[in-house]
C-alpha positions in Angstrom: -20.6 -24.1 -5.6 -21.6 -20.8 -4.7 -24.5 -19.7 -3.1 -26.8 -16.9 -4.1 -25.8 -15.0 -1.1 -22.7 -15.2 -1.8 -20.9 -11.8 -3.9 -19.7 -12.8 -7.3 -16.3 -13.5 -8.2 -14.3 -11.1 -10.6 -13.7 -13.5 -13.3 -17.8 -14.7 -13.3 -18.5 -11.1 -13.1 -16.3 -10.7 -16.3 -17.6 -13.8 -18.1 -21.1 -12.7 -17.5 -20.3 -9.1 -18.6 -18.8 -10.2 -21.9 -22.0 -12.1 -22.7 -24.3 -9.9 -21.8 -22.9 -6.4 -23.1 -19.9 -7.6 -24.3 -19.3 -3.8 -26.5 -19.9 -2.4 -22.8 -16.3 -0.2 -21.3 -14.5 -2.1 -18.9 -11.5 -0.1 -18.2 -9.7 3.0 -19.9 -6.2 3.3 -19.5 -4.4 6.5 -20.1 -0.8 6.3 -21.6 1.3 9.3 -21.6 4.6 7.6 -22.4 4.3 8.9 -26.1 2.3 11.8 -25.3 2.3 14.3 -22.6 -1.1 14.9 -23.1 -1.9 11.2 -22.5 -4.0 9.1 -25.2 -6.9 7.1 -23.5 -7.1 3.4 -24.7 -10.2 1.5 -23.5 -10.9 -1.9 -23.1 -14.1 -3.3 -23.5 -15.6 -6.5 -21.7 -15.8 -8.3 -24.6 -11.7 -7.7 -25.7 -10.7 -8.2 -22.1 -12.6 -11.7 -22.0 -11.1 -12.8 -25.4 -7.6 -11.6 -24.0 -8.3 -13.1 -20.8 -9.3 -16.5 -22.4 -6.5 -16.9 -24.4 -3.8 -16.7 -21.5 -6.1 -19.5 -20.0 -5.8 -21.4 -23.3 -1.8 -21.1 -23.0 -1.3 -21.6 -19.6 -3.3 -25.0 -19.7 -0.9 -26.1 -22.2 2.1 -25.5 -19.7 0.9 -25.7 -16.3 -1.8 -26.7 -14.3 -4.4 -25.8 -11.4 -2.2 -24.5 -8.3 1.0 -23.6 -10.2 2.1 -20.3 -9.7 2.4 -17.7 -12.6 4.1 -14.3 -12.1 2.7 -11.1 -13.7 5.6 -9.4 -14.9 3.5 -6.6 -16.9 3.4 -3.1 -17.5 0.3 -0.7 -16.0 -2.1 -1.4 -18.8 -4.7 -3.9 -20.5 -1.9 -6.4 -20.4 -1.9 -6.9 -16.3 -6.0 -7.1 -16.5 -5.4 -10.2 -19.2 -3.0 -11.8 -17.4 -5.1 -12.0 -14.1 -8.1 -13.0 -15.5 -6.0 -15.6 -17.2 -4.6 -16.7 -14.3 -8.5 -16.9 -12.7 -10.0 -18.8 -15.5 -7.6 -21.1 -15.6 -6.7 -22.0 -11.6 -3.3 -21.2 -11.9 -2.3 -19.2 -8.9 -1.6 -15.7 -9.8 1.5 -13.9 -8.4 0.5 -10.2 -9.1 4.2 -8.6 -9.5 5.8 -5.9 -11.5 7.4 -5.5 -14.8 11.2 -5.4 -14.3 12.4 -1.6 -15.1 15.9 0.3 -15.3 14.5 2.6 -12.3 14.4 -0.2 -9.7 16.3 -3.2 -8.2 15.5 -6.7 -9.1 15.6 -8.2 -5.7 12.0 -8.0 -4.6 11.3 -10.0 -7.8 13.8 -12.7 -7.5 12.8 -13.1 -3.5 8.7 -13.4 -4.6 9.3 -15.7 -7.5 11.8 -17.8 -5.4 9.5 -18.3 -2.3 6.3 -19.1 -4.2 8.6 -21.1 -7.2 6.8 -19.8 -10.2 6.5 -21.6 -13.0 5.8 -19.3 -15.4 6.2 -15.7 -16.4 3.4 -13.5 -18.1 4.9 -10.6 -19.4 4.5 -8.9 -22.5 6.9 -8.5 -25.7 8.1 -5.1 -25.2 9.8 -6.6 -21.9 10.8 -9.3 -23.5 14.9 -8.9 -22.5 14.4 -7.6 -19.3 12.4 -10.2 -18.3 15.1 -12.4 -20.2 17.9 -11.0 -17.6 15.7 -11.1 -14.7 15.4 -14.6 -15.0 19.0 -15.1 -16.1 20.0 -13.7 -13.2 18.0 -15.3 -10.6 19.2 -17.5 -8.4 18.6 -21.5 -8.1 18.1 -24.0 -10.3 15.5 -24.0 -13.4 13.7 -21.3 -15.4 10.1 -20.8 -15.4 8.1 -20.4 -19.1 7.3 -16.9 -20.2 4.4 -16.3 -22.2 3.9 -13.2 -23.9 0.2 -12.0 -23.3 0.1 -9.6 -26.3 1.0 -11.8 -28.7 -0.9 -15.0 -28.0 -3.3 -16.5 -30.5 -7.2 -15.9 -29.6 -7.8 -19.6 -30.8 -6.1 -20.3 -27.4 -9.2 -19.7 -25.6 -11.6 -21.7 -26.7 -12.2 -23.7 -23.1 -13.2 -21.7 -19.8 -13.3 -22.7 -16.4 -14.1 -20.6 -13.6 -12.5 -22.6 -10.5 -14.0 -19.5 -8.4 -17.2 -21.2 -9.0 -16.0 -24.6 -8.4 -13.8 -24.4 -5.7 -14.1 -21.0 -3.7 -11.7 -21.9 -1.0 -9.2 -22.3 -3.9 -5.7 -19.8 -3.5 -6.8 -17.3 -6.6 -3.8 -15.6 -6.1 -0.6 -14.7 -3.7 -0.4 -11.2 -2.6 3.1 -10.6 -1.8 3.1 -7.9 1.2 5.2 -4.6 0.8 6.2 -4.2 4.3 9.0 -3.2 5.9 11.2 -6.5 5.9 13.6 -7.4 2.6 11.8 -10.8 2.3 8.4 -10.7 0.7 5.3 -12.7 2.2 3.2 -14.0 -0.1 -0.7 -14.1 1.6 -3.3 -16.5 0.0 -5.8 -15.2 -1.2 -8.7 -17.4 -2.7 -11.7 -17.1 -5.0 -14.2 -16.4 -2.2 -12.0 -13.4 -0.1 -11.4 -11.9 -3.5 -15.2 -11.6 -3.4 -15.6 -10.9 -0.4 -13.2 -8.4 -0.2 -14.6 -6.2 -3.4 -17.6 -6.3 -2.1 -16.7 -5.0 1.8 -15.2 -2.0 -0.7 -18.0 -1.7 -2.8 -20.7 -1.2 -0.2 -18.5 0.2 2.6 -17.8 3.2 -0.1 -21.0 3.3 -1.4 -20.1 2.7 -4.9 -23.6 2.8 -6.4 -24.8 2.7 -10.5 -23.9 6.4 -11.3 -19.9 5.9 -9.6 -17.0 6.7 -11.6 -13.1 5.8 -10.4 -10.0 7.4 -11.3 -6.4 6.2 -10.2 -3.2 5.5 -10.6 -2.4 2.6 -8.0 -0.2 -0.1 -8.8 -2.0 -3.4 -9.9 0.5 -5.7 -7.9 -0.2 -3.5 -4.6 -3.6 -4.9 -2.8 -5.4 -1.7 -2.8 -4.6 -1.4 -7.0 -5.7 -4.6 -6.9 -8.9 -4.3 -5.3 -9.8 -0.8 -5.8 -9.0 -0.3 -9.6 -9.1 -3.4 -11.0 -11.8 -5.9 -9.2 -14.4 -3.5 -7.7 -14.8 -1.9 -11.3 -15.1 -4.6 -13.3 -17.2 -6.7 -11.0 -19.5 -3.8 -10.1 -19.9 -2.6 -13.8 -18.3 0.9 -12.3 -16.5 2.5 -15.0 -12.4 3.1 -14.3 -10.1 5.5 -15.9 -6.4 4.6 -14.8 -2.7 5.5 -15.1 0.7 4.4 -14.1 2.3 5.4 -10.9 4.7 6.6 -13.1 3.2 8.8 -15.4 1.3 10.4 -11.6 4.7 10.5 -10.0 5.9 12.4 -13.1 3.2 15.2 -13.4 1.2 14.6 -9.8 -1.4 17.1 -11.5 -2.7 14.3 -14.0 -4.3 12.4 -11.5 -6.3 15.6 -10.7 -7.0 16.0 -13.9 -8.3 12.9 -14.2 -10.4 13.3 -11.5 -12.0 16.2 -13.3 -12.3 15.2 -16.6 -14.1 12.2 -16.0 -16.1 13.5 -13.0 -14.7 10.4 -11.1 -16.4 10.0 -7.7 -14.3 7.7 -6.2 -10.6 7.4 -6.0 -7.8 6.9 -3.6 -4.1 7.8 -2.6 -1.9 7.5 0.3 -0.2 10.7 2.3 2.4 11.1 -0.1 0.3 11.3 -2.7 -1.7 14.3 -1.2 1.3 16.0 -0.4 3.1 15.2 -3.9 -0.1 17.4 -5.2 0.4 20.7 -2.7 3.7 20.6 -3.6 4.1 20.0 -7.1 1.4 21.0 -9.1 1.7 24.8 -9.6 -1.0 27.4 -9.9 -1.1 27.3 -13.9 -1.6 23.2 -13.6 -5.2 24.2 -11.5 -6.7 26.3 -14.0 -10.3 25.1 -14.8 -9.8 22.0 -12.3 -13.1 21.2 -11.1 -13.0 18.3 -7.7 -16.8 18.7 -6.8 -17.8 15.7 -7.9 -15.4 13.4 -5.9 -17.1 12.1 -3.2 -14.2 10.0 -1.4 -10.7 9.9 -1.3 -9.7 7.0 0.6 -6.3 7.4 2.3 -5.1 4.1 3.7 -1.6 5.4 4.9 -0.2 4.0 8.3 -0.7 6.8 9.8 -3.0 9.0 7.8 -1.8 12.4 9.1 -4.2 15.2 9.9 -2.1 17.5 8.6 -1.9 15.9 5.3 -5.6 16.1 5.2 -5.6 19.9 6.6 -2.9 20.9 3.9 -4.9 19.1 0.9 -8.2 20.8 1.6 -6.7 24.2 1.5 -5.1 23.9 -1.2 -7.8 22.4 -3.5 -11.2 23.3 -1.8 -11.0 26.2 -3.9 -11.5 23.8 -6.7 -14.4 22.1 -5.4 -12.5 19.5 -3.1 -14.6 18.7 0.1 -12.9 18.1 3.4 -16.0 15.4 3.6 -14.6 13.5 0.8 -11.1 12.4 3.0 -12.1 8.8 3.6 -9.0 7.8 5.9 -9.1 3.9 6.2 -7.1 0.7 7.4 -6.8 -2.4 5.7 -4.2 -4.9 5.2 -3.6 -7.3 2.9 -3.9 -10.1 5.3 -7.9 -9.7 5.4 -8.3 -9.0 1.9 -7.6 -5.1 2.1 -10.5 -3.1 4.1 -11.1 -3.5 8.0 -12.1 -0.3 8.2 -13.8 2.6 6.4 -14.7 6.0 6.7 -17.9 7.3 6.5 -19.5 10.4 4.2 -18.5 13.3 7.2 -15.3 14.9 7.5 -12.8 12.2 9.1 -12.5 12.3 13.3 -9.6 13.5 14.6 -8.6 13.6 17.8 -5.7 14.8 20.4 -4.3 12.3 22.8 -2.1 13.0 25.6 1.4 11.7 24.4 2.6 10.5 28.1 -0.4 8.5 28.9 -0.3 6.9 25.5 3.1 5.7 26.5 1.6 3.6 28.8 -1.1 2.6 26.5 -3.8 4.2 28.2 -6.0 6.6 25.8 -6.8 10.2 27.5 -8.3 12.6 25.0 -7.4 16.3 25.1 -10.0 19.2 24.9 -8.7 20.6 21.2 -7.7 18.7 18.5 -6.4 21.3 16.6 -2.7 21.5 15.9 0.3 19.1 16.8 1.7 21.1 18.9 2.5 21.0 22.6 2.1 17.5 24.6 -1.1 16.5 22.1 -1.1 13.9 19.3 -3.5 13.9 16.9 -4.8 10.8 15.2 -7.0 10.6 12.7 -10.4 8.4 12.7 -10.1 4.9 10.2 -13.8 4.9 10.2 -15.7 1.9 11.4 -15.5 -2.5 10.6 -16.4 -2.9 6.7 -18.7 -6.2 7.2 -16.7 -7.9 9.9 -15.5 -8.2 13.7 -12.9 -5.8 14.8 -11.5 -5.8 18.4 -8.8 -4.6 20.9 -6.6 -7.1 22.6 -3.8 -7.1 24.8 -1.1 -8.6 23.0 0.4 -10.1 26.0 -2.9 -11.9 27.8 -5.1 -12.0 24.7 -7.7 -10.0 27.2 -10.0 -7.7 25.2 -9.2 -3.9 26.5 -12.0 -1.4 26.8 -11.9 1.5 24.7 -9.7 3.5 27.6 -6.8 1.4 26.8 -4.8 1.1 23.4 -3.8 -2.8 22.2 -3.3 -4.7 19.4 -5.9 -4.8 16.5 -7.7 -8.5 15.9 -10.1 -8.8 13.2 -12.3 -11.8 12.2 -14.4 -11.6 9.1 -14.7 -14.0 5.4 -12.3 -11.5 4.1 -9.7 -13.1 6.4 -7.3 -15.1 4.3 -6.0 -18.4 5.1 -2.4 -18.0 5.7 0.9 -17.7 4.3 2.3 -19.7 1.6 4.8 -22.2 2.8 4.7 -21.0 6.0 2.6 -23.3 8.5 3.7 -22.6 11.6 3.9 -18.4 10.6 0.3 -18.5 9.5 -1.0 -20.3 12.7 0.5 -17.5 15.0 -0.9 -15.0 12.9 -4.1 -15.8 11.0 -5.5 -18.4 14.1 -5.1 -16.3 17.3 -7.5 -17.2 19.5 -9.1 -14.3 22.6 -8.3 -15.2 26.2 -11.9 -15.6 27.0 -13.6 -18.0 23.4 -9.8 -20.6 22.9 -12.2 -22.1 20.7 -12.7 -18.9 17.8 -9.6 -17.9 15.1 -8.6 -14.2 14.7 -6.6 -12.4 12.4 -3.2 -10.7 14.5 -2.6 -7.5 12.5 0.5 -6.4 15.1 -1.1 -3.1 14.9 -2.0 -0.9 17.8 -5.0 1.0 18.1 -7.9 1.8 20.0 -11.7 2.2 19.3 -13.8 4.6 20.6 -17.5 5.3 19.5 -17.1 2.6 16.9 -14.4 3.9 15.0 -10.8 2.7 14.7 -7.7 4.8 16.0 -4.7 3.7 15.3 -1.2 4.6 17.1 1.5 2.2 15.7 3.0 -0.6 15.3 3.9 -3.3 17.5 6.5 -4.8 16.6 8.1 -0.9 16.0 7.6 0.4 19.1 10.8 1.9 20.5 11.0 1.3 24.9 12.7 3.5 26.9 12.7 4.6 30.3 9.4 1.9 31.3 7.5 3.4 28.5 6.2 2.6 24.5 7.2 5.4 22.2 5.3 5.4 19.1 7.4 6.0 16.2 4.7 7.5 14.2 4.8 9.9 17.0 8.5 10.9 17.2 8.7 10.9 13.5 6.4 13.8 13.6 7.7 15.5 15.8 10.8 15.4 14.0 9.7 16.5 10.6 8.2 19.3 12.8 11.4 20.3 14.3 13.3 22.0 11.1 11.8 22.7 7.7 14.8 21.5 5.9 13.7 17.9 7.0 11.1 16.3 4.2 7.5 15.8 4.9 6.5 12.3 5.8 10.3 10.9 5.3 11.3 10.2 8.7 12.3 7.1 10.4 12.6 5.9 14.2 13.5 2.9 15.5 15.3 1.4 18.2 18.7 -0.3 17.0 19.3 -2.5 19.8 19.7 -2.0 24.0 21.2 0.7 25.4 21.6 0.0 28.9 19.5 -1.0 31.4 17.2 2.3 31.2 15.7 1.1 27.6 16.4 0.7 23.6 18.9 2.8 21.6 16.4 5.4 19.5 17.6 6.5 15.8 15.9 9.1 13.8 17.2 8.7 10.2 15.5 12.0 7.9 15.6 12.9 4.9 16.9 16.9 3.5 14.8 19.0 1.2 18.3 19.6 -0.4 21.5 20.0 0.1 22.9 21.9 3.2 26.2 23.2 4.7 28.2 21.2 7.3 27.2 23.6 9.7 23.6 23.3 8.8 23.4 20.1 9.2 25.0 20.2 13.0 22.1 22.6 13.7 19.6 20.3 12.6 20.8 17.4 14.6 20.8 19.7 17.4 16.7 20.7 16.7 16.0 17.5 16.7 17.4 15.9 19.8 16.0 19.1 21.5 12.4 18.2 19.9 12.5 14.7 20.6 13.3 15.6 23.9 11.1 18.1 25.0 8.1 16.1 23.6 8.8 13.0 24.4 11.1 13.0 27.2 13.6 10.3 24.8 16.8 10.8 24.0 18.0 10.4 20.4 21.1 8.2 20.5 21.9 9.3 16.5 20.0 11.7 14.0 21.1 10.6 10.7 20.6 13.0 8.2 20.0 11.6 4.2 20.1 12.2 1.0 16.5 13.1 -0.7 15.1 9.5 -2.4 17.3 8.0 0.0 14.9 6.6 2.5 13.0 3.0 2.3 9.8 3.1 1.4 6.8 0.5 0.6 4.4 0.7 -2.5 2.1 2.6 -0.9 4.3 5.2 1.0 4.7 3.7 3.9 8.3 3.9 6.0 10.0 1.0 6.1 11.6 1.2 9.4 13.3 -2.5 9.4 14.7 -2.2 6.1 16.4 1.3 7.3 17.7 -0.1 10.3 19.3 -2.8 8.6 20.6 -0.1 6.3 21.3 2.1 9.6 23.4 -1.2 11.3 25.1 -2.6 7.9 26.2 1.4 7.2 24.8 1.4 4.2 23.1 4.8 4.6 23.7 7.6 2.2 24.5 9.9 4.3 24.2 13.5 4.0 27.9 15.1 4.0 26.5 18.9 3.3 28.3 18.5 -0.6 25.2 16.5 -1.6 27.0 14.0 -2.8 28.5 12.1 0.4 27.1 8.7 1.2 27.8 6.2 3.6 29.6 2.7 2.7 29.8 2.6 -0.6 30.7 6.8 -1.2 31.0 7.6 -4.9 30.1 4.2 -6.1 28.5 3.9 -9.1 25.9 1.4 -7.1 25.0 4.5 -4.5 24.5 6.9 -7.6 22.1 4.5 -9.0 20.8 3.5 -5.8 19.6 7.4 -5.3 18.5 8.0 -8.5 15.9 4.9 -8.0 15.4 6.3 -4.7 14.2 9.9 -6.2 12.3 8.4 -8.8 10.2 6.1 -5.5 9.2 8.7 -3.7 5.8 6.7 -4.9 7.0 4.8 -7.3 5.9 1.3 -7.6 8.5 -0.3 -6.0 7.5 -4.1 -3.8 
C-alpha cells in the first residue's frame, strides 16, 4: 500500500476528484478540425471517471492484469478514457497513436509486436484504419479492439486501483522515439508515474492559481506527463490541442496561451522556431504572453539561438526571456532529471578544441556562435534526485572540468525494458567505479555540471572520431546550418558512416533546403559547408548531402534522428536534392517517395513515434 509520503497516483487522484467535485473541469480540448476558429469541449472529473470506468469494465471482460492494450486514439477526451481505463483496471497501457493517411504504419506494427498487445482501444471514427492496421500486421493472431466512445457506462460498475495495491506494478510501456527504427518500450509503474508528476509539479512550481496550455502528443512522455497527469492529479486546469491542428496554424498555440492566461506550457526548438517563422504580424495582434511564466524546452540540444530568436520576436507581446525553462529528461527516469529555474536560462561558450578532448574550458563571452566558441545552454539543476558525471569507460566520477556521461539515480528511475533482460541490466543497473554495490540509470548522454546545473554536449553513442578527437554532432550541425541560409534551421544531420582510414570515422552532413535550388547552387553549398566544417572544426566532410524539405528523420519531439538517416544515408534511400525539386535518391519518381515527402512536410512536428 502506499504510504502517506508517498505522491498520489493519477488514477486515485481522478477517483478522488470525481467524488469529491465530480462537476469540477478536468481537461478542455480544442478541436479545430470543423472549425478554424476551434470549438473548446471540456471534460469534467466526473465524465472522465464514468468514461474511464467503463473501459475498465470492458477490458476485464477480455483481458486481465499485465496484458498489454494499445491506445490507438485520436488527441482528445478519448486517449484520457482509455488511460485511465487501462489504470483502473491493471492492464498495461501502451500509449500509441491513432493510425492516419499522413504517416507510416511501421512504428505501430514494431510497438504492438514487441510488447504483443492484446487489445486495441481506439475509437469508432478509426474504426477501418485500425481495421487495416491490424490486417496488415505481421505474425500470427489479432488483438480485440474496443471502441471507447461507444462502450456502455453499465461497464463500469467495479474499480480497482492496482496503483494503490501494487505500486511496483508496470502501469504502462512508454515506447521511446529515438533515433533507431525499432521502438523500446520502458516500464513504467504506478509509483514512477507518481513520482515522476510530482518531480514536474514542484520542480516547475505549479502552484493552486497555474493554468497549462499545449499541444504535445499524449503517446510522447512529456504529453504524457505534462498535459495529461500533472493536470489532473494536481487539480491544475489544462486547455489542449493536437499537434496537428499547432503544426497547421503555429499561432494557435499562442493564442492559447493568451486566451486562457496559461502559466505553464512547453515546446521543443522546433516549435519556437515554427512560431518566428510562421505566424505573421496580423496573427499577433492583441496577443498578450505576460502571464506565462515557463516554457520548458526539453530539445537535445536546446539552442541559444532558438531562445535569442523567440524572445525578440514575442517580448513585444509580453513574452519573458525568464520564462525559457530549458530542461533534460528522458523517458527512462520517468521524464525530468533536470529543470530550470525562474531566471533567464545559463548559457555559456566552451572552447570547441578542448571539448574534443572532453575537457570543459569556458570562454569570456557567451554571446554569439561564432568563431572557435560553442554555446550551450543551462538544463537547470536535479528535480528530486541524484545526477552525476561519469567516465563511461572507468565508471570514475569526473569533476566538473571534464565532460562524461550523464548517470542519474532517483524513484523516478524505471525498472527496465520490456523483454529485454540483459539490455535493461546494462542500462538501468550501472554501478560507479567507487560504490559496485549502488544501481544507476546510463542515459549515454554527455554533459557536464558546473555550479549545480546540467550542460549537455551530445550524445555518446553519436559522437563522430576523427583525427584522436570526439566531434559533437550537435556541434558540426550548427555550424552547418550556419554556413548558408538556404540550409533549414535545426534540420541538419552528422554522423559518422563507418572508418575511413586509419586517421578516424567517415563524417556525413545530410541538410535539408529551404526550397528548391539550381544545380549550380547546390555545388556552392556543398562547397560552404566543407569550408565551415573545416575551419571550425578542423574535420573534413567526406559527403554533404543535400535534401529535400520534410525529408529528414525526425523524433516526436523534434529531435534528429541521426541512425535512422544513416541507415537511409547507407541503404540510398535519401531524397536527394537534384536542383528540379523533384529528384530523389533510390526510389526517384516513385509514388512511395512522393508520399514519403509529403508525410515528411507534414512532420516537421508532427506526431510521428
Amino acid at each position: 500500500m502506499n504510504t502517506p509520503s508517498e505522491p498520489r497516483g493519477l488514477a486515485a487522484a481522478v477517483h478522488e476528484a470525481a467524488r469529491r467535485r465530480p462537476d469540477a473541469t478536468a481537461l478542455t480540448f480544442v478541436d479545430y478540425s470543423a472549425d478554424r476558429a476551434g470549438v473548446a469541449h471540456e471534460l469534467t472529473y466526473g465524465m472522465l471517471e464514468a468514461r474511464a470506468r467503463s473501459v475498465a469494465g470492458a477490458l476485464s471482460r477480455i483481458a486481465v492484469p499485465g496484458d498489454r492494450a494499445a491506445i490507438l486514439c485520436p488527441h482528445t477526451a478519448d486517449y484520457a478514457a482509455a488511460l485511465l481505463g487501462c489504470l483502473y483496471s491493471g492492464v498495461i497501457a501502451v500509449p500509441l497513436y491513432a493510425p492516419e493517411a499522413f504517416r507510416t504504419d511501421e512504428r505501430l506494427h514494431l510497438a504492438m509486436a514487441d510488447c504483443a498487445a492484446g487489445v486495441v482501444l481506439t475509437t469508432s471514427a478509426h474504426e477501418q484504419p485500425v481495421r487495416e492496421l491490424l490486417s496488415d500486421a505481421p505474425g500470427p493472431g489479432q488483438p480485440s479492439v474496443l471502441y471507447v466512445d461507444t462502450l456502455d457506462p453499465a461497464l463500469g460498475r467495479n474499480l480497482v486501483l492496482p496503483e494503490a495495491q501494487r505500486p511496483d506494478g508496470v502501469a504502462y510501456l512508454q515506447y521511446t522515439s529515438g533515433s533507431t527504427r525499432q521502438p523500446t518500450g520502458v516500464e513504467v509503474t504506478h509509483r514512477n508515474l507518481a513520482v515522476g508528476a510530482e518531480q514536474l509539479r514542484a520542480g516547475l512550481e505549479i502552484g493552486a492559481d497555474a493554468r497549462i496550455a499545449g499541444w504535445l502528443p499524449f503517446f510522447h512522455d512529456m504529453g504524457l506527463l505534462l498535459m495529461l497527469a500533472v493536470p489532473l492529479i494536481n487539480g491544475t486546469p489544462a486547455v489542449l490541442m493536437s499537434p496537428f491542428s499547432f503544426i497547421q496554424r503555429p499561432a494557435r498555440w499562442l493564442r492559447a496561451v493568451s486566451d486562457h492566461r496559461a502559466t505553464h506550457t512547453v515546446s521543443p526548438n522546433f516549435g519556437l522556431d515554427l512560431c518566428v517563422d510562421r505566424v505573421p504580424e496580423n496573427a499577433r495582434t492583441g496577443l498578450d504572453l505576460s502571464s506565462l511564466r515557463t516554457l520548458v524546452n526539453g530539445s537535445e540540444p536546446v539552442r541559444a539561438s532558438t531562445l535569442d530568436r523567440f524572445t525578440a520576436e514575442f517580448g513585444p507581446h509580453g513574452f519573458r526571456a525568464q520564462a525559457h525553462c530549458p530542461s533534460y529528461g528522458l523517458a527512462e527516469a520517468t521524464l525530468a532529471v533536470t529543470l530550470g529555474g525562474p531566471a533567464a536560462p545559463r548559457v555559456l561558450r566552451l572552447d570547441r578544441t578542448e571539448l574534443t578532448a572532453d575537457r570543459v574550458r569556458v570562454l569570456p563571452d557567451a554571446d554569439g556562435d561564432g568563431g572557435d566558441g560553442y554555446r550551450v545552454v543551462s538544463c537547470g539543476t536535479p528535480a528530486g534526485q541524484d545526477v552525476r558525471i561519469v567516465d563511461p569507460r572507468t565508471g570514475e566520477t569526473v569533476s566538473g572540468g571534464r565532460a562524461g556521461e550523464v548517470w542519474v539515480r532517483g524513484a523516478n528511475v524505471c525498472a527496465g525494458y520490456w523483454g529485454r533482460p540483459e539490455r535493461s541490466a546494462e542500462v538501468f543497473r550501472a554501478a560507479p567505479a567507487s560504490a559496485p554495490d549502488e544501481a544507476w540509470l546510463r542515459t549515454g548522454d554527455l554533459g557536464f555540471l558546473r555550479d549545480g546545473e546540467l550542460f549537455l554536449t551530445g550524445r555518446l553513442k553519436d559522437l563522430i572520431v576523427a583525427g584522436g578527437r570526439n566531434h559533437h554532432p550537435a556541434d558540426v550541425e550548427l555550424t552547418v546550418q550556419e554556413a548558408q541560409t538556404a540550409i533549414r534551421r535545426g534540420h541538419v544531420a552528422a554522423f559518422s558512416a563507418g572508418l575511413l582510414d586509419e586517421t578516424g570515422e567517415r563524417a556525413v552532413v545530410v541538410a535539408e533546403l529551404d526550397r528548391s535550388r539550381d544545380p549550380a547552387e547546390l555545388e556552392a553549398i556543398r562547397s560552404a559547408v566543407r569550408a565551415s566544417v573545416v575551419a571550425r572544426h578542423s574535420l573534413d566532410v567526406h559527403e554533404v548531402v543535400l535534401i529535400r524539405r520534410g525529408a529528414l528523420p525526425k523524433t516526436t519531439s523534434g529531435k534528429i534522428r541521426r541512425a535512422a538517416c544513416r541507415e537511409l544515408y547507407l541503404a540510398g534511400e535519401l531524397s536527394v536534392a537534384t536542383g528540379t525539386g523533384t529528384g530523389t535518391g533510390t526510389g526517384s519518381g516513385t509514388v512511395a517517395a512522393a508520399a514519403a515527402s509529403a508525410v515528411a512536410a507534414v512532420r516537421d512536428g508532427a506526431p510521428v513515434l
